[in-house]
N, C-alpha and C positions, 0 to 999 in steps of 0.2 A: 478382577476387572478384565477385560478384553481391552482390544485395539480403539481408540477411541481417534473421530475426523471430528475438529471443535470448528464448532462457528458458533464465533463468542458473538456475542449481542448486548453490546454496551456502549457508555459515550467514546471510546478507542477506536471502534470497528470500522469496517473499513466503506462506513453509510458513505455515498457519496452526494452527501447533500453540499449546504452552505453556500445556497446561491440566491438572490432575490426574492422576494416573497410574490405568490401567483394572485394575492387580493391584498390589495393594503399596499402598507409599505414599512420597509427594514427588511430581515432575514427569515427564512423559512424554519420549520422546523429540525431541520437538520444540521445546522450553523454551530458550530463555524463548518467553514469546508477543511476537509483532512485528506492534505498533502501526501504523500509518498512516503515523507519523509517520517511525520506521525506516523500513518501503517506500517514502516518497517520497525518499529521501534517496539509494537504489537506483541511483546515477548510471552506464547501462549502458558509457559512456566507459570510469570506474574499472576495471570487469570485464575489459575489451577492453586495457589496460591491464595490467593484474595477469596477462593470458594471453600479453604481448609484443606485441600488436595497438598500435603508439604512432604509427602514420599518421594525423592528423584526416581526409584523405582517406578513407580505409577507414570511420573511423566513421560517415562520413555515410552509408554503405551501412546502418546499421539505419533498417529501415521500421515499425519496432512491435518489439512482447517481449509476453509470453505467462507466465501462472504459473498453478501446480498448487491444488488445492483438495484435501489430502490430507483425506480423511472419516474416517480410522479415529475421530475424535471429534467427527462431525459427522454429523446426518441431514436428514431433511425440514422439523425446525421449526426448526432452527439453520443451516442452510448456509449463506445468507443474508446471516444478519448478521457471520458471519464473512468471506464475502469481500468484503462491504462495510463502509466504505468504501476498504477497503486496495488493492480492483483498480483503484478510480478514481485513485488517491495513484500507483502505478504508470503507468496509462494516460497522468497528465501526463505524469510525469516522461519516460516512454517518447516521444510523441509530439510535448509541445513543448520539450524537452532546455531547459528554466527555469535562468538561472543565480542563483537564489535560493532558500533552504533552506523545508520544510513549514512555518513560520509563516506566510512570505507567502502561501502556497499556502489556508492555513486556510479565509480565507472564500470563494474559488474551489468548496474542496468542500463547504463546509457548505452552499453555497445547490445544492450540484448535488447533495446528498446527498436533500436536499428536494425536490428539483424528480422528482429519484426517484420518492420516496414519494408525490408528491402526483397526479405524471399517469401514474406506471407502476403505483405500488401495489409496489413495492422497497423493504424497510423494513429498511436496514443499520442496524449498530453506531450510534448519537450518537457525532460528533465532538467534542461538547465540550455541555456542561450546556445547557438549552433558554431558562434564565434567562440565560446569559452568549449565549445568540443572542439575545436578545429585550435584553439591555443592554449592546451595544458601547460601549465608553469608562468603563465604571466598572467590569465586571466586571473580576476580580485578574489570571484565568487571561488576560485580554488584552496584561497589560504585562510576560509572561515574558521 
């Protein structure tokens, strides 16, 4: 085998649909919509796995992974914040294979969600209230 960059393509990946539907009414084809928190959790192992790939050798042959940004409900002023922060939630998981679930990962991204915005000017999705960043240890949504 060689170096292998996955971009898996299944109901996990990191579509960013699950928004309204553009004729009718209910949900689009891409529903539900998948959180950060789903993508990080994107374990490319599991994949390689479910395909009969069960060598730990072979899996170390991925070098990265890679995901789509379908637009049909996405343009110039929204794209953005849809693949942010969800490519970053990926990009860990992809590149330092973490054996701990998107909590621990939380404040890894929130500070890198910002460091963003602040020297790139990249203004993704909040990962979580700006009050529960600014009060670690009292805020609820910390002690899930």
């Amino acid at each position: 085998y060689n170096q292998l960059v996955l971009g898996i393509s299944s109901g996990i990946n990191a579509e960013y649909g699950g928004f309204g539907a553009w004729v009718g009414e209910g949900n689009n084809w891409c529903s539900p919509y998948k959180g950060w928190q789903k993508i990080y959790m994107n374990d490319p192992k599991k994949y390689l796995k479910a395909q009969g790939v069960t060598d730990p050798a072979k899996h170390k042959l991925i070098v990265g992974g890679e995901t789509a940004m379908w637009t049909e409900q996405a343009g110039d002023r929204n794209a953005l914040t849809k693949i942010f922060p969800r490519s970053y939630a990926l990009a860990e998981r992809y590149w330092s294979d973490p054996s701990t679930g998107w909590f621990e990962a939380e404040p890894r991204l929130v500070y890198f969600n910002s460091v963003m915005e602040k020297q790139r000017g990249i203004y993704g999705n909040s990962l979580k209230p700006e009050w529960c960043v600014q009060s670690q240890g009292i805020c609820k949504l910390n002690n899930l």
